[in-house]
C-alpha positions in Angstrom: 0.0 0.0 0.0 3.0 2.4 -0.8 2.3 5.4 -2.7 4.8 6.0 -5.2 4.6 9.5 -6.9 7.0 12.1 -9.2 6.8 15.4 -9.4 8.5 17.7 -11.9 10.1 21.4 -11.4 9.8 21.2 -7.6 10.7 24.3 -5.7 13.0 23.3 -2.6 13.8 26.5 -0.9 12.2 28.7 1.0 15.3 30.7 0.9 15.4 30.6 -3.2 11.7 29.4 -4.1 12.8 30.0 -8.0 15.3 27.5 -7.5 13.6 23.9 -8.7 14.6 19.8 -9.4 13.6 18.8 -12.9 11.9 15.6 -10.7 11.9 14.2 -7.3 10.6 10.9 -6.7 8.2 10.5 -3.3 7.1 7.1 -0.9 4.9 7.8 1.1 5.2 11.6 0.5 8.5 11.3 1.9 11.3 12.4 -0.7 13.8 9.7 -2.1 15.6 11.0 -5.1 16.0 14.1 -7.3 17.3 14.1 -10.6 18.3 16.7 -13.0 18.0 16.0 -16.4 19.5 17.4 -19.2 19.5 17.1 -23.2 21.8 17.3 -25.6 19.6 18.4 -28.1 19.4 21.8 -26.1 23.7 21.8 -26.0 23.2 20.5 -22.1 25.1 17.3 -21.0 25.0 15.0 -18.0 28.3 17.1 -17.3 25.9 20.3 -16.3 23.5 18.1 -14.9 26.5 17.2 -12.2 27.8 21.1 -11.6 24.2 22.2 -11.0 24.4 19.7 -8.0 28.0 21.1 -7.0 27.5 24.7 -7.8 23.9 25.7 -7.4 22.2 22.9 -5.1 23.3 23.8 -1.7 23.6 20.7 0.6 22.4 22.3 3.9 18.7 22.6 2.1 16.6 20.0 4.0 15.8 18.2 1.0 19.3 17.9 0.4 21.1 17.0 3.9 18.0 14.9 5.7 15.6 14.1 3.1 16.7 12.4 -0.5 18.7 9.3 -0.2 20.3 9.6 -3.7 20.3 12.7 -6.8 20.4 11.6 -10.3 22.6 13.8 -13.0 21.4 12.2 -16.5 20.8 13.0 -19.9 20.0 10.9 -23.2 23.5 8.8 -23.0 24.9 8.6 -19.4 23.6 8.1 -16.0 25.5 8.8 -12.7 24.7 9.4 -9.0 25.6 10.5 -5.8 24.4 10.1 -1.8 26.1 13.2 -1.2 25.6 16.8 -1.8 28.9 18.1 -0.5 29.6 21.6 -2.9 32.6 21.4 -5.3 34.1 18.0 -3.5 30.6 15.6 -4.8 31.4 12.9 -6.0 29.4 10.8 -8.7 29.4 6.9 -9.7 28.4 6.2 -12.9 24.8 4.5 -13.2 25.2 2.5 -16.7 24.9 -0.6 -17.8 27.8 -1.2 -20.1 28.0 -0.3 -23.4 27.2 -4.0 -24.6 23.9 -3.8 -22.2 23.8 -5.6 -18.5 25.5 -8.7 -17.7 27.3 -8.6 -21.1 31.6 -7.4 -21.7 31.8 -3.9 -22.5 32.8 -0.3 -21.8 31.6 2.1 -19.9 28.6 3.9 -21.1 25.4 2.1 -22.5 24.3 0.6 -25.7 23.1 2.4 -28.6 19.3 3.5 -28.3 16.8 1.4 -29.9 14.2 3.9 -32.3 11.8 5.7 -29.9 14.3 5.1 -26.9 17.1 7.2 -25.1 20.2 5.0 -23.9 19.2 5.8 -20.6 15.3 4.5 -20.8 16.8 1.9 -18.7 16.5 4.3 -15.6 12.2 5.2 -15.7 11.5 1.9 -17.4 13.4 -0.6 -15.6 15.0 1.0 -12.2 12.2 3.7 -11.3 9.5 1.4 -11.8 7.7 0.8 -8.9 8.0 -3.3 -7.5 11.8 -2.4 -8.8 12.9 1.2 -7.1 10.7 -0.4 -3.6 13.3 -3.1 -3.8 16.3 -1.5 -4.4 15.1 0.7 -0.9 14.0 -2.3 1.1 17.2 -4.2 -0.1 20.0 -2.6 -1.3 20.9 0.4 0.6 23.7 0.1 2.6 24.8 2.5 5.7 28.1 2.4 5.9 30.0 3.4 9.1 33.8 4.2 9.0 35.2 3.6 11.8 38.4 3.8 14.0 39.0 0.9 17.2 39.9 3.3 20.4 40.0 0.7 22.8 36.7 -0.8 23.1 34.9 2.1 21.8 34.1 2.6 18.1 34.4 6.1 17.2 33.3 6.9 13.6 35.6 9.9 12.4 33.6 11.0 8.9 30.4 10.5 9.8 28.1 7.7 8.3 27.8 6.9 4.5 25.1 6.0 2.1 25.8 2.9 -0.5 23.4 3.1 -3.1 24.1 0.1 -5.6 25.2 0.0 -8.9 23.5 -0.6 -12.0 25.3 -3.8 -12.2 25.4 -4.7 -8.8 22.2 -4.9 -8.9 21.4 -6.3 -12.1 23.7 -8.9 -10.4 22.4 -10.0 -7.8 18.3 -9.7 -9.4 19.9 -12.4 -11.7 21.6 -14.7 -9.1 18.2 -14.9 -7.1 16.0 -15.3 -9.4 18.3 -18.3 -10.6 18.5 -19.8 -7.3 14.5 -19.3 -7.1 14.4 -21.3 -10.3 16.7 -23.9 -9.8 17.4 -23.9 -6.2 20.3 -23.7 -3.8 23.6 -25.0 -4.6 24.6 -23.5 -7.8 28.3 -22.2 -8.3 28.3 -18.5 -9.5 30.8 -15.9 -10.9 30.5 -12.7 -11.1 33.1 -10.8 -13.4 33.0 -6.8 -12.1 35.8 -4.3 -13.3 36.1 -1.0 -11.6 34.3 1.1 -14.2 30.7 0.7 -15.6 31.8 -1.5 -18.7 30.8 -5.2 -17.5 
């Protein structure tokens, strides 16, 4: 019974209230993403997409430091997120899925577009969709806690950090379940992962 909603050009600030997100996606009413989206078409790149985040999204905003667990920059070709507004110094992943398509050797990017499509249809029609982006919130967030030992006491000296997963990470593990569902346990797996978005 999860209400799962989008809503385009939102105004953030009450301090700037021209300032809006091309989309933020809701549960609950509760805020989960933003994305900025940008078209090439227009002479605007995933590259401005990611200095709007650095340079005009400031990450004391409440939407920004206690709301939205991950910001999209993306345009036709390339995807790439962060978990953290942090000025100048954010820092984004890439979100593709190779350039030979999921699960398949490649590069880094994603296939060509087929007719009608944008290389990144991937993200609304497969990631955002709704059974799909609940998962990836129930399941594959990860809170990560650096941490130093200071006798018995853990004492975290940068503060907690957000792991959202990868494209392929979690194209990765969707495919290992749902093979173990099919054939059951006991299978032998091997999962070949390089550092950069080409699988």
């Amino acid at each position: 019974k999860n209400r799962l909603s989008v809503t385009r050009q939102l105004s953030y600030s009450a301090k700037h209230p021209l300032k809006e997100l091309d989309l933020v996606l809701f549960v609950n009413g509760v805020p989960v993403a933003t994305a900025e989206l940008k078209n090439q078409m227009t002479g605007q790149t995933v590259e401005d997409a990611k200095r709007q985040y650095r340079v005009d999204r400031d990450p004391a905003e409440l939407l920004f430091a206690r709301r939205a667990l991950v910001h999209f920059a993306v345009d036709q070709g390339l995807a790439f997120l962060t978990t953290r507004l942090a000025g100048a110094k954010t820092e984004f992943l890439p979100f593709n899925t190779g350039t030979d398509g999921p699960g398949n050797a490649g590069g880094a990017g994603n296939p060509p577009a087929a007719p009608g499509r944008y290389r990144t249809s991937y993200l609304w029609e497969e990631v955002w969709q709704p059974d799909a982006w609940l998962d990836i919130l129930r399941r594959f967030l990860h809170l990560e806690q650096p941490a130093k030992q200071t006798g018995r006491v853990r004492v975290s000296p940068h503060g907690r950090r957000l792991i959202f997963p990868r494209y392929h990470q979690w194209h990765a593990v969707r495919e290992l379940t749902a093979h173990a569902a099919a054939h059951g346990s006991g299978h032998n797996y091997l999962v070949q992962h390089s550092a950069g978005s080409g699988k």
